[in-house]
C-alpha positions in Angstrom: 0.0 0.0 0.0 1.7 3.4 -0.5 1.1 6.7 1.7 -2.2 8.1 0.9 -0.4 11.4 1.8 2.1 11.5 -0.8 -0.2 12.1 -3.6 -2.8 14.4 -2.3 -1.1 17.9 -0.8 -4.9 18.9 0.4 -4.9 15.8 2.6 -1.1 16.4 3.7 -1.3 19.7 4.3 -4.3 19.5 6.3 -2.6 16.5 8.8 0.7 18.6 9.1 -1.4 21.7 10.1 -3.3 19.3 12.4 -0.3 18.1 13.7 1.3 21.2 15.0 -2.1 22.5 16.3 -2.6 19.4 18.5 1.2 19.8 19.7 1.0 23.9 20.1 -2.0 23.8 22.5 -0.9 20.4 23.8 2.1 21.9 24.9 0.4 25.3 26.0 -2.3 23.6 28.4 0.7 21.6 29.8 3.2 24.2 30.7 1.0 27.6 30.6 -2.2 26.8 31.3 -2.8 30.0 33.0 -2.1 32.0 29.5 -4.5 29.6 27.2 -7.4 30.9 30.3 -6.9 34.2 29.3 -6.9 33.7 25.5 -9.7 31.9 25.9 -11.5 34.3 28.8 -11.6 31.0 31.1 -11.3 31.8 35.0 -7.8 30.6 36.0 -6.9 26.7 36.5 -7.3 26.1 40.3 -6.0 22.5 40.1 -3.5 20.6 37.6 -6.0 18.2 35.6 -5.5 20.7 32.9 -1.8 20.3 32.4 -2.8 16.4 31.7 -5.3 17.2 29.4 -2.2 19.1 27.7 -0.4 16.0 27.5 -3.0 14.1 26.0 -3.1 16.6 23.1 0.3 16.6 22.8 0.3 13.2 22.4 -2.8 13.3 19.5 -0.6 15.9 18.1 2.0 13.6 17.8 0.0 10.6 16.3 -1.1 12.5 13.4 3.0 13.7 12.7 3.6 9.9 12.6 0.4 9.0 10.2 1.8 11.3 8.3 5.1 9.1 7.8 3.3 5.7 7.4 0.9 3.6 5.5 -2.6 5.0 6.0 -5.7 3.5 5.3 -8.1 5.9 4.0 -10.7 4.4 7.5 -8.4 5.9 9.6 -8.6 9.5 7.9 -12.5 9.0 8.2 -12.0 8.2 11.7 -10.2 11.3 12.3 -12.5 13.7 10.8 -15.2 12.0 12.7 -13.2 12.3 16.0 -13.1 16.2 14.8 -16.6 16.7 14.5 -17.8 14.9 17.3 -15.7 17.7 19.5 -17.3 20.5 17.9 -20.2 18.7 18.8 -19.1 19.0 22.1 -18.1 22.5 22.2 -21.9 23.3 20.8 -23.4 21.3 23.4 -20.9 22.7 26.6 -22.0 26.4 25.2 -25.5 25.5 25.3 -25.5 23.5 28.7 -23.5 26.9 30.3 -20.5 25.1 31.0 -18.3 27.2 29.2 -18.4 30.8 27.5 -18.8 30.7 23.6 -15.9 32.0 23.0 -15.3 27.9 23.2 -17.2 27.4 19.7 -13.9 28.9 18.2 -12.0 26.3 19.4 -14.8 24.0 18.0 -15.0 25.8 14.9 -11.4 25.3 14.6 -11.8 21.6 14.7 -14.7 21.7 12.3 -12.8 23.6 9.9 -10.1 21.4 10.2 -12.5 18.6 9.1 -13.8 19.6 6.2 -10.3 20.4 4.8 -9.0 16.9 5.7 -12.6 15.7 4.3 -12.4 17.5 0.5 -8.3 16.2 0.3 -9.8 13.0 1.1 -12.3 13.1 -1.5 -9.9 14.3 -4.1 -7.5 11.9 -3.1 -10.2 8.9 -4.0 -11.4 10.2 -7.3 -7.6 10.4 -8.3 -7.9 6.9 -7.0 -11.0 5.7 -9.3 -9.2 7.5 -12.2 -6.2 5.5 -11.7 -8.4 2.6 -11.4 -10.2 3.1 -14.4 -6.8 4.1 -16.5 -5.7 0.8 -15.5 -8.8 -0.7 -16.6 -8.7 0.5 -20.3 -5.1 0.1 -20.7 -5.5 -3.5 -19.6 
């Protein structure tokens, strides 16, 4: 099977954009949590369960860098952009309930955004795909 990143830039780009989002607010809800509440109007941290939070997105982060270097099937990029929408689902959701302040739905609209990027490079990539298919079809 060969890297269903390497011939579709759409779907690359939007995984290496991904990527160093995940890592970026991985990294700043690890070691400043404190400045990501004030971007994001939150009232200060009062305990650590943030900063581990933090590490988990560092680590996502990470996981989509190496899908990037490896063999992909196409289910796992449907399982990410799935993953994606479900947390702006979330964000929608913790808005309405009052849980947090909407400047959240940025944050969600980030992810949806995100989505539908990786979602069109995914589509492109497959009708290159059935193309190829067919070429090989009529040449055969």
């Amino acid at each position: 099977m060969k890297k269903l990143y390497s011939d579709d830039k759409v779907l690359q780009a939007s995984f290496i954009f991904w990527a160093i989002y995940m890592v970026g607010i991985g990294a700043s809800l690890t070691f400043a949590p404190h400045i990501m509440a004030i971007v994001l109007n939150f009232p200060a941290p009062q305990d650590n369960w943030i900063r581990l939070f933090g590490g988990l997105a560092t680590i996502i982060g990470a996981g989509y860098a190496v899908i990037l270097q490896s063999e992909v099937n196409i289910w796992i990029v449907r399982w990410t952009i799935g993953a994606r929408l479900y947390f702006f689902s979330l964000t929608l959701l913790s808005v309405w309930m009052g849980w947090f302040p909407p400047i959240l739905i940025l944050t969600g609209a980030f992810d949806f955004l995100n989505a539908m990027w990786t979602l069109v490079g995914l589509r492109r990539f497959q009708q290159k795909q059935e193309a190829e298919n067919i070429d090989r079809e009529t040449n055969s």
